[in-house]
Each structure stands twice: as C-alpha cells, then as structure tokens.
C-alpha positions as CSV (number, residue, x, y, z in Angstrom):
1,X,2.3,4.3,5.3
2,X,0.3,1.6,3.2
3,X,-2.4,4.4,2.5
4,X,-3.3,6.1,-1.2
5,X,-5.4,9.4,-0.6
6,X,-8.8,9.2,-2.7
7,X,-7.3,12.2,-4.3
8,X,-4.7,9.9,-6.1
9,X,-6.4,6.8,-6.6
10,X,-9.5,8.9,-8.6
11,X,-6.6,10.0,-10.3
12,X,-5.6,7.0,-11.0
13,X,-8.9,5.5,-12.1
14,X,-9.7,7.8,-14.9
15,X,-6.2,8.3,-16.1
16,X,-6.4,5.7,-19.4
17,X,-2.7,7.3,-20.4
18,X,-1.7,5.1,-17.2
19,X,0.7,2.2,-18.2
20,X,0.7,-0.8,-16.1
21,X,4.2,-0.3,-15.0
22,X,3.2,3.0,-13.6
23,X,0.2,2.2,-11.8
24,X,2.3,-0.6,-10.1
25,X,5.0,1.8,-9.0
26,X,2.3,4.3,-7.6
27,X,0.5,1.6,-5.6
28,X,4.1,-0.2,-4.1
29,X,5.9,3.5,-3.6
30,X,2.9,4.9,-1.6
31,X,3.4,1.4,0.8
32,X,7.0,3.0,1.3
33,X,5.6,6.5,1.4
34,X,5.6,8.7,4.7
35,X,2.9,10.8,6.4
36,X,3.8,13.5,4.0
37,X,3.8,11.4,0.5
38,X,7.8,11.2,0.7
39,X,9.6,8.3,-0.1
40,X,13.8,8.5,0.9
41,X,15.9,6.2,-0.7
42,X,14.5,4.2,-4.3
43,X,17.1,2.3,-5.5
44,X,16.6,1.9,-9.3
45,X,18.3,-2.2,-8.8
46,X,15.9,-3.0,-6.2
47,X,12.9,-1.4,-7.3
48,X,13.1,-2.2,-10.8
49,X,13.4,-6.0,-9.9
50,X,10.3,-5.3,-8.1
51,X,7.9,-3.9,-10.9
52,X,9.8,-6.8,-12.8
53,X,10.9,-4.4,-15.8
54,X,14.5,-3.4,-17.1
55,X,16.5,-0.5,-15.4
56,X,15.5,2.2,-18.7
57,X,11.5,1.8,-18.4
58,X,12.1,2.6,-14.6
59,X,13.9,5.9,-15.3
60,X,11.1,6.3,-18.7
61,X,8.4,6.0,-15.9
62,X,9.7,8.2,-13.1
63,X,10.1,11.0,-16.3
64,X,6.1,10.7,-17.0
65,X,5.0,10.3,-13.9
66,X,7.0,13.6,-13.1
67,X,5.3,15.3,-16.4
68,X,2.0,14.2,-15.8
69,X,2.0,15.6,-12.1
70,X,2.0,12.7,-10.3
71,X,5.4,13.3,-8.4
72,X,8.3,15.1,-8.1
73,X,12.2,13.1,-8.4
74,X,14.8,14.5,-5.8
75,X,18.5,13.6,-5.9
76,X,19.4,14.0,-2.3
77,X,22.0,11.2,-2.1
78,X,25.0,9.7,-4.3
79,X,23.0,6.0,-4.2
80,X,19.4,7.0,-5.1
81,X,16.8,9.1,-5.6
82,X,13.9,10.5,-2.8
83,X,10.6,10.5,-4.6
84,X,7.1,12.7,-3.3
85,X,3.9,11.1,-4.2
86,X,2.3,14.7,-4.9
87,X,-0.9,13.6,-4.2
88,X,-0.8,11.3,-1.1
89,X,0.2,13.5,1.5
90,X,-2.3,13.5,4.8
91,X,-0.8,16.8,6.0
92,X,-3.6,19.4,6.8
93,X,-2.2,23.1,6.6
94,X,-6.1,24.1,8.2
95,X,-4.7,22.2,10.8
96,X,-0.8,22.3,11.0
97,X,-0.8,18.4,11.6
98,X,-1.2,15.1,9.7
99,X,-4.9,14.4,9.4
100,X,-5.4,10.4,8.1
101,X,-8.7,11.4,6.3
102,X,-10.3,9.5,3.6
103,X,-7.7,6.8,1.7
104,X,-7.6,3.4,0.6
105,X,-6.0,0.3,2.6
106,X,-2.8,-1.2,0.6
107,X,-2.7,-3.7,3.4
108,X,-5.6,-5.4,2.2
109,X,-4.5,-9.1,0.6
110,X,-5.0,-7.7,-3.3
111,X,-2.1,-5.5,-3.2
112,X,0.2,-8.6,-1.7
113,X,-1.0,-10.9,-4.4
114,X,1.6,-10.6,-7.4
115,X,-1.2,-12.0,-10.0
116,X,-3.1,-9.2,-9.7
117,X,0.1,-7.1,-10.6
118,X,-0.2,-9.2,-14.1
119,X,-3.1,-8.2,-14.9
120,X,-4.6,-5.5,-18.1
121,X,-4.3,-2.0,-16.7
122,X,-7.7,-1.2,-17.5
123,X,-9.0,-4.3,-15.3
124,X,-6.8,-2.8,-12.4
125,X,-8.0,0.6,-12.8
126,X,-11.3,-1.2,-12.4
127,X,-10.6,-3.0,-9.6
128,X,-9.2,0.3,-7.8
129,X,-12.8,1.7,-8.5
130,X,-14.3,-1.5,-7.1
131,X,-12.4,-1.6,-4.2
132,X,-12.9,2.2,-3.3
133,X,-16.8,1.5,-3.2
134,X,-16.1,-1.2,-0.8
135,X,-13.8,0.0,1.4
136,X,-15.9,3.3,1.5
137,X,-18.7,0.9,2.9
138,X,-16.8,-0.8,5.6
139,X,-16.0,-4.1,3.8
140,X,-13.0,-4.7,5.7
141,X,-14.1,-3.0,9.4
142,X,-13.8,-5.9,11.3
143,X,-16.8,-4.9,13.8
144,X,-18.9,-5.7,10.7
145,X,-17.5,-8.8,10.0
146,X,-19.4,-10.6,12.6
147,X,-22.0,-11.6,10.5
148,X,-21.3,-13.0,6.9
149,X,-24.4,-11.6,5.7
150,X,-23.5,-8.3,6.8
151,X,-19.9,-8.7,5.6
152,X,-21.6,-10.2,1.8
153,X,-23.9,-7.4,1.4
154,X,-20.6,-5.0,2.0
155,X,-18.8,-6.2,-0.6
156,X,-21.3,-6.4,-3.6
157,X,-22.4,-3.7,-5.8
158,X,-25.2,-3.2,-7.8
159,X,-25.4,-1.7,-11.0
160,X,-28.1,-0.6,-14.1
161,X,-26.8,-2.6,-17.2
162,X,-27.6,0.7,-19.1
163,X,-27.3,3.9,-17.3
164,X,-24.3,2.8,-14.6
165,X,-22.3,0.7,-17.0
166,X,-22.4,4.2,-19.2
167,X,-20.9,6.2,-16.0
168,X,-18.4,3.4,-15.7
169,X,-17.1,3.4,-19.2
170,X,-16.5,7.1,-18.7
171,X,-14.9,7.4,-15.8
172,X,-12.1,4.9,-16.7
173,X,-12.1,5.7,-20.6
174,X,-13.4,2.7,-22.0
175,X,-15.2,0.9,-24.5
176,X,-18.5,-0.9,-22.9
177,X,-17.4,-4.2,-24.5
178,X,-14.0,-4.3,-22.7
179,X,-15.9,-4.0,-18.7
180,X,-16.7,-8.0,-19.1
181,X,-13.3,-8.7,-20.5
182,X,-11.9,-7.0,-17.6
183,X,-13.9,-8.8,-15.3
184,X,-13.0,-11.8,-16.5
185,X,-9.4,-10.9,-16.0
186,X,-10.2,-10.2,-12.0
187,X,-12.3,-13.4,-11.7
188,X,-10.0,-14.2,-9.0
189,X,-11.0,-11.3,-7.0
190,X,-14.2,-10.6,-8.1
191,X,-17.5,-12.3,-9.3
192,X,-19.6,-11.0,-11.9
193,X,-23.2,-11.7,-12.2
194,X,-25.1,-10.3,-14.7
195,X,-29.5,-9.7,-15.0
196,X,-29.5,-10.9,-11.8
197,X,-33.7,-10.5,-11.0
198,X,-33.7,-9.2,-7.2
199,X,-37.5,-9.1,-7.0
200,X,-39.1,-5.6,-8.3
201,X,-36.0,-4.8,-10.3
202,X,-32.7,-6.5,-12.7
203,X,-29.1,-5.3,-11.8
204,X,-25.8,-6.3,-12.8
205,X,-24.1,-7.5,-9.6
206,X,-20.6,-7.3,-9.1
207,X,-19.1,-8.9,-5.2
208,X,-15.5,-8.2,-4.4
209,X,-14.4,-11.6,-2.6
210,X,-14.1,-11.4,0.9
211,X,-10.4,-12.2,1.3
212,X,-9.4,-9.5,-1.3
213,X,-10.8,-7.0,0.7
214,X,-9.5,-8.1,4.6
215,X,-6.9,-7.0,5.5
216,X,-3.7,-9.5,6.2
217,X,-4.0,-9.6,9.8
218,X,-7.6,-9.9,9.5
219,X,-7.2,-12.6,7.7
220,X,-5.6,-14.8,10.0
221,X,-7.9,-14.1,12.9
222,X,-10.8,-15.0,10.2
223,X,-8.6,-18.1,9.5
224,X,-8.0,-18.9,13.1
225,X,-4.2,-18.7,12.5
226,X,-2.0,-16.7,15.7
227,X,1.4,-16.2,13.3
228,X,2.5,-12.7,12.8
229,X,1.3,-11.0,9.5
230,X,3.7,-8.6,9.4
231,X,2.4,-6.5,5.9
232,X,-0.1,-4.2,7.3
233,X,-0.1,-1.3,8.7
234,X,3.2,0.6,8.6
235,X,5.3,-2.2,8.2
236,X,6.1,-1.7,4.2
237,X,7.3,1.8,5.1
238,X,9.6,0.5,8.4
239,X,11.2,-2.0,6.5
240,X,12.3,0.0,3.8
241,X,13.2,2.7,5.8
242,X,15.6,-0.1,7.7
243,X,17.2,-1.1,4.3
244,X,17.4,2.4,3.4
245,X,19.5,3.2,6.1
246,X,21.4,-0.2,5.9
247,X,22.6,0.5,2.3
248,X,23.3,4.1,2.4
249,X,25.7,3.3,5.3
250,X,27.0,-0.1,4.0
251,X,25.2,-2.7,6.5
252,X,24.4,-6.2,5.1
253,X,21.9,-8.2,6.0
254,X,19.7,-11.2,5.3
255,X,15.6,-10.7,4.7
256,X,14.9,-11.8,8.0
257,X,17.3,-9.6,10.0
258,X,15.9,-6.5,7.8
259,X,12.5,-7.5,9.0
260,X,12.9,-8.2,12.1
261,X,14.6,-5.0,12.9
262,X,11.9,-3.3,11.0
263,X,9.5,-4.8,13.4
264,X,11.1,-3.3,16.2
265,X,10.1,0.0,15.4
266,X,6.3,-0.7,15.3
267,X,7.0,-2.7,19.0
268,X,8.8,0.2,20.1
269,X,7.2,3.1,18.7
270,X,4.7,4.1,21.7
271,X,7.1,3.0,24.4
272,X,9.9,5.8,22.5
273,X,6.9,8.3,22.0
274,X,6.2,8.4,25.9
275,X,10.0,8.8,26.4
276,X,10.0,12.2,24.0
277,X,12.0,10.1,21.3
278,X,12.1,9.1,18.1
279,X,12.0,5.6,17.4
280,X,13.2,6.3,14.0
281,X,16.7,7.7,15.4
282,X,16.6,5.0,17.9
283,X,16.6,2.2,15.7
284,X,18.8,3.2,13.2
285,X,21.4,4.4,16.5
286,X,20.9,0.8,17.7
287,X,22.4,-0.5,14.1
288,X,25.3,1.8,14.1
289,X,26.6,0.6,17.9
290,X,25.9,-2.9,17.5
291,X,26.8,-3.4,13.7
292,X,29.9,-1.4,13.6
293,X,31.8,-3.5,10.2
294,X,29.6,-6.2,10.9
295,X,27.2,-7.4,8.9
296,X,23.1,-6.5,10.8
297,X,21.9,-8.7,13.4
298,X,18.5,-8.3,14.5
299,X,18.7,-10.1,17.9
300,X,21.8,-7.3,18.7
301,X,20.0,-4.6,17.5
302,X,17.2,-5.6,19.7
303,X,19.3,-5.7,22.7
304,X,20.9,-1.9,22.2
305,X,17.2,-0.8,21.5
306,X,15.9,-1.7,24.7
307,X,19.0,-1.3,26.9
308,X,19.0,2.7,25.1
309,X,14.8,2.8,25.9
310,X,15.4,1.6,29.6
311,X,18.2,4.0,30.3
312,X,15.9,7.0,29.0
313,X,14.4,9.3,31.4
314,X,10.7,10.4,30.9
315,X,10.5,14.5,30.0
C-alpha cells in the first residue's frame, strides 16, 4: 500500500545489524504489501534484479529477516513465495477493521530515486529518521504548501551539537564522527548546516529538500506538469498484484500493458465498491476472458472491465 507503520521503520532505524540489501527489500516489499502487511507472489528472478544482488543473498536475506522477526516466508504456490511484513499491518483487532494510523509515505520522490538505494546503510537509516520528523510535521500536506516559508520551516530540523547529536548516535548505533559522513552521502536530499547562530541561541540545522519529501503527484502540480504520475498511492501494490496474477496463470505482457491494466483498478475501484464488488476479482476476470492464449492487452482488458461494471446491478 506504499505505507511502513512507525512501528517498523523505528525498527528499522535503530537496528545497526540491518544490511543494506535488507533495508532495501523492507522499504520496496511494503510498496507491494496489502492492508494487512501481506505480500502474494515474490519472485526471487524479479525481485532479486530489483535490489540488484545475486539470487543466494536474496534467499540469505529473507532467512534473517525471518530470524530477526521482521517477517514470516510462506510457500503457497509452485512459482514463489507470499511474504508478511510482521510489523506493517494497519489491521485494528480494538476495532475489527483496517485503521491507516500513523506510517510513513513511500510515495514520496526519495523512495523512487535509485541513488539513494546506493547509498551507506547507516546514512539511510538516517534519512528514515529524518524523514519521520518531517513527515510527522506535515512536510508534504499539500494545504501547507502554499507558502514556501511555511513549507521551508517544515522541513528543517534543529538540533544541540552536544546533547541531540548524543540521542542521535544512540538511537542508530553510531559513532558521532560518522553523522557528518553520512550527511555528506545524502547531500542530495538533504543540507547540512552546522553552528548556525539563530539569534539567542547555536543549533545544528539539518533541511530535508523539498522535492524529497513531495510526494510524485505533488510534484507535478508544484512543477505545473498535467501527466499522470502513476507511483503513489496504491499503484506499486496494483501493479504487482496484475503481474502476479499474469505469471501465475501464464499471461505475457509488455510494461505498459501491466500498467495500464494496473491503473484500471484504482479508476475502477469506487465505481466496483458501490456495485458490492471486488475490483480485484474484476480485473483479474477481465484478463482471463479477453486474454485467453493471448498474450495481455490493456485496451481489451479495459473493454471487458467496463462492459462487466455496466452490466452489474447495484445491491
């Protein structure tokens, strides 16, 4: 759902056993991740390719990340694996229902910008923290970002050289040296200014750039561009969903047919809700009657979609 819970990404933050491959798989799989934490369908080719490491440190991380408690591996198919994020669920049991409480953005541009995937895992453990104060602060509600001052002052935080670098090297593990390395390594997303003299008192001041911090979408409308941004929101976990169901039942298909059938589900989605229906089952009925040994075609799936929505009755 493009969300990680506080829960995990506090986790995260102070866990200096965390390799880099691992906190890269923990943020991309919660993108894929449901309501409930679940991700259905990993394949170990494609997502390997993604983190950009061999096939064996794949299978190495999914084994610590399942020792350490940070999920749990099912095998509920012949052609990959289902995994549950154990801490990123947003189900409430006080309240039998999914509650979206407090959780970080992954649709914000920083978590679409490979670089920052290259980077130390100690500066992106830092920049998790950073980022959590920001967000927590509204740094990407786009009601504030009306004025740039307002928007400016969101973003930065101040620090005490001595006492709050002190809380900062212990929460992530660190020796004090290694903070200015590390924000030297995110000088693309950050700045870092340091005895800055703001009138009765000195603080380090640390600003998370405006565009790491919007989200996609956001950006465009900031940009004045009107093309469709399609990686926020739920989009991540639609599409793979789409190729999920595409490979597990042998449908090929190009990137753009996979995405624009993914799309279909966040048009549809409100329009199927009103009917009683799932979009879900819709979409993926849609690709079975109109790619039957053929290989997926967006524009046809679109076409059984809506003719399947318009001959539903309301309940």
């Amino acid at each position: 759902m493009n969300k990680l819970t506080y829960k995990l990404a506090d986790k995260m933050i102070s866990d200096d056993k965390l390799t880099s491959f691992e906190f890269d798989f923990l943020v991309k799989a919660s993108k894929r991740a449901d309501e409930y934490g679940i991700i259905k369908g990993l394949y170990y080719n494609e997502f390997s390719k993604e983190l950009n490491c061999h096939v064996s440190t794949y299978y190495n991380l999914l084994e610590s990340l399942e020792n350490r408690g940070y999920i749990r591996v099912q095998k509920n198919h012949n052609t990959d694996i289902d995994v549950v994020l154990l801490q990123n669920s947003f189900y409430s049991e006080d309240t039998d229902s999914v509650v979206y409480g407090s959780y970080i953005n992954l649709g914000v541009n920083l978590f679409w910008d490979d670089e920052f995937y290259r980077t130390r895992v100690g500066a992106k453990r830092l920049m998790l923290w950073l980022l959590k104060r920001v967000l927590s602060a509204g740094a990407n509600d786009r009601k504030k970002m009306k004025s740039s001052r307002d928007f400016y002052s969101l973003n930065k935080l101040f620090f005490n050289k001595f006492e709050e670098t002190k809380e900062i090297v212990k929460l992530l593990k660190i020796q004090a040296r290694m903070i200015k390395e590390y924000y030297h390594d995110l000088m693309k997303w950050v700045s870092y200014e340091s005895k800055v003299n703001l009138g009765n008192t000195i603080k380090d001041v640390v600003t998370v750039k405006r565009k790491s911090a919007l989200n996609g979408s956001d950006t465009l409308i900031a940009d004045k561009k009107t093309f469709l941004y399609t990686k926020h929101g739920d989009f991540p976990y639609h599409l793979h969903y789409v190729k999920t169901f595409c490979r597990r039942f042998k449908v090929n298909g190009n990137r753009e047919d996979f995405e624009d059938v993914a799309g279909l589900i966040g048009q549809y989605r409100n329009k199927a809700s009103k009917l009683g229906k799932d979009i879900f089952n819709m979409v993926t009925n849609s690709i079975q009657m109109s790619c039957f040994n053929k290989p997926l075609d967006g524009r046809s799936v679109h076409q059984v979609l809506r003719n399947i929505l318009t001959s539903v009755e309301p309940f």
